[in-house]
N, C-alpha and C positions, 0 to 999 in steps of 0.2 A: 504494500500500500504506500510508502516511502517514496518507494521507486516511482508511482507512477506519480505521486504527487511533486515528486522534482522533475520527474518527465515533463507537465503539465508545466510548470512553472519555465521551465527551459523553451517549451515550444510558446509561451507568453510573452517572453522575453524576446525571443526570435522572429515572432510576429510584430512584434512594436519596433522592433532594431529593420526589419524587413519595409514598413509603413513609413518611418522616417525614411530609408534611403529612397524610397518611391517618390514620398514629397520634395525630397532633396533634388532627384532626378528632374521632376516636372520642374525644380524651379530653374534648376543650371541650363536646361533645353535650349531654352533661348538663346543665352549665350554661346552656346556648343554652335547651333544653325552661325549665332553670326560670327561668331570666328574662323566659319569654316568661309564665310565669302570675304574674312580680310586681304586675302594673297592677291586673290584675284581685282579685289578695291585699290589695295597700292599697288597691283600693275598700271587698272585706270588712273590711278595720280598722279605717277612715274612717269606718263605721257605726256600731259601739259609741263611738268616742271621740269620733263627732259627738254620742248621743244623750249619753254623759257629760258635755259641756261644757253641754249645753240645761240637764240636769238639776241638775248644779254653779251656774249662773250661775239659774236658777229659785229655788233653797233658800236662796242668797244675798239673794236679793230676801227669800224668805221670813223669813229671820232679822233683815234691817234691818227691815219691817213689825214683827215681834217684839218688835224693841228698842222700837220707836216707842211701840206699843201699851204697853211695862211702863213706859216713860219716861214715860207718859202718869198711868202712874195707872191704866186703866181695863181692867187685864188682870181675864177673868174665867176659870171654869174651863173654859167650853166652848169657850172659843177657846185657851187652854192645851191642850185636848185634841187640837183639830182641830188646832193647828201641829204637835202632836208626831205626828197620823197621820201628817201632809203630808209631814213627817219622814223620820217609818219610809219609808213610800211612794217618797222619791224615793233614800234611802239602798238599799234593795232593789233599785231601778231602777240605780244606780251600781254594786253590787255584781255585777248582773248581766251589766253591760258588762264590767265592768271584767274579768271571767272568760272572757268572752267572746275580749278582746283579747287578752288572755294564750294563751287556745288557742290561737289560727290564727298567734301570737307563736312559741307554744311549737312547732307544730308543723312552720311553716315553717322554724325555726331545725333542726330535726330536720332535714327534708328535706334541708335546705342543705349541713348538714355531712355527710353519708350521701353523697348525691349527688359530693361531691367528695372524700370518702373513699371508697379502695378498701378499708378494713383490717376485717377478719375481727372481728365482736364478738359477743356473747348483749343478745342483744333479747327484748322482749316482741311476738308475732305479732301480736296485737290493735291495740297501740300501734302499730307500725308500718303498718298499713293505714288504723288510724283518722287518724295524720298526712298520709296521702297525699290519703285522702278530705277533711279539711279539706282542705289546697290545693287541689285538684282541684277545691271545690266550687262557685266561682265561674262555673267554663266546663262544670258537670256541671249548675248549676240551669238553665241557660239550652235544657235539653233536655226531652223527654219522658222521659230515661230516670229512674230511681228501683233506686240502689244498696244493697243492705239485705247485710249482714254477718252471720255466723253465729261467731263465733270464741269459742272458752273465751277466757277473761281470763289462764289461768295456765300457756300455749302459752310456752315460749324457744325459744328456736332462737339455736345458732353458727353464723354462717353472715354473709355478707355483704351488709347491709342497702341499700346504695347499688344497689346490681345489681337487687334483688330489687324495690325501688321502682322503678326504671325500668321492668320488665317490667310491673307493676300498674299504673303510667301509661299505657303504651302499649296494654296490652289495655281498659283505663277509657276 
């Protein structure tokens, strides 16, 4: 009778040490999904901030040529022109990463905090899908599929953003 009342008492133990790691499991999940698309996120970042350093380290050049040329004496206007396209041109180019970086920045940082927040906030519907889709988009281009969104811009919702990106991941 000992016996089976430590039996008893071992498989109650077991059962609660077995319920905890279940809970534990559901809560880490989240996290697990999104670290498994970080490689693929700082590949997409490593793009804009590779072409910014080409384009950084190119204008550089251009502007020691610059100096050369005024230090020279033999600055004319058409070559004053053509440096300040070259300019404009790679400053657009910078501007354009640089936006770039920020978003899948901004939106990851979104995901991240949502995901391990459970707490009840007013969102924007649009924002919130459109952050999903940037992360997502690294293992979504690599398909045939093609995602297209239909959302007002001026959709809120109270409601719990973390849960609701899980389920849009998981149906994506």
């Amino acid at each position: 009778k000992k016996e089976i009342t430590n039996l008893a008492r071992e498989l109650g133990a077991s059962d609660s040490e077995l319920a905890r790691l279940n809970a534990e499991q559901l809560r880490l999940r989240p996290m697990a999904r999104l670290s498994s698309m970080v490689p693929a996120l700082a590949h997409d970042l490593n793009t804009p901030i590779g072409n910014a350093n080409l384009v950084s380290s190119s204008l550089r050049e251009l502007v020691a040529e610059f100096r050369t040329v005024v230090e020279s004496g033999e600055l004319r206007k058409s070559y004053l022109n053509e440096f300040i396209d070259d300019l404009d041109s790679g400053l657009t180019i910078l501007c354009a990463t640089a936006e770039r970086a920020a978003e899948i920045s901004g939106a990851l940082k979104h995901v991240a905090i949502d995901y391990a927040s459970m707490r009840r906030r007013t969102f924007e519907m649009s924002a919130l899908v459109s952050d999903v889709l940037t992360t997502l988009h690294p293992s979504v281009r690599k398909t045939k599929v093609s995602i297209t969104t239909h959302i007002d811009n001026d959709i809120e919702m109270i409601s719990y953003p973390g849960p609701l990106q899980q389920v849009l991941t998981n149906l994506i």
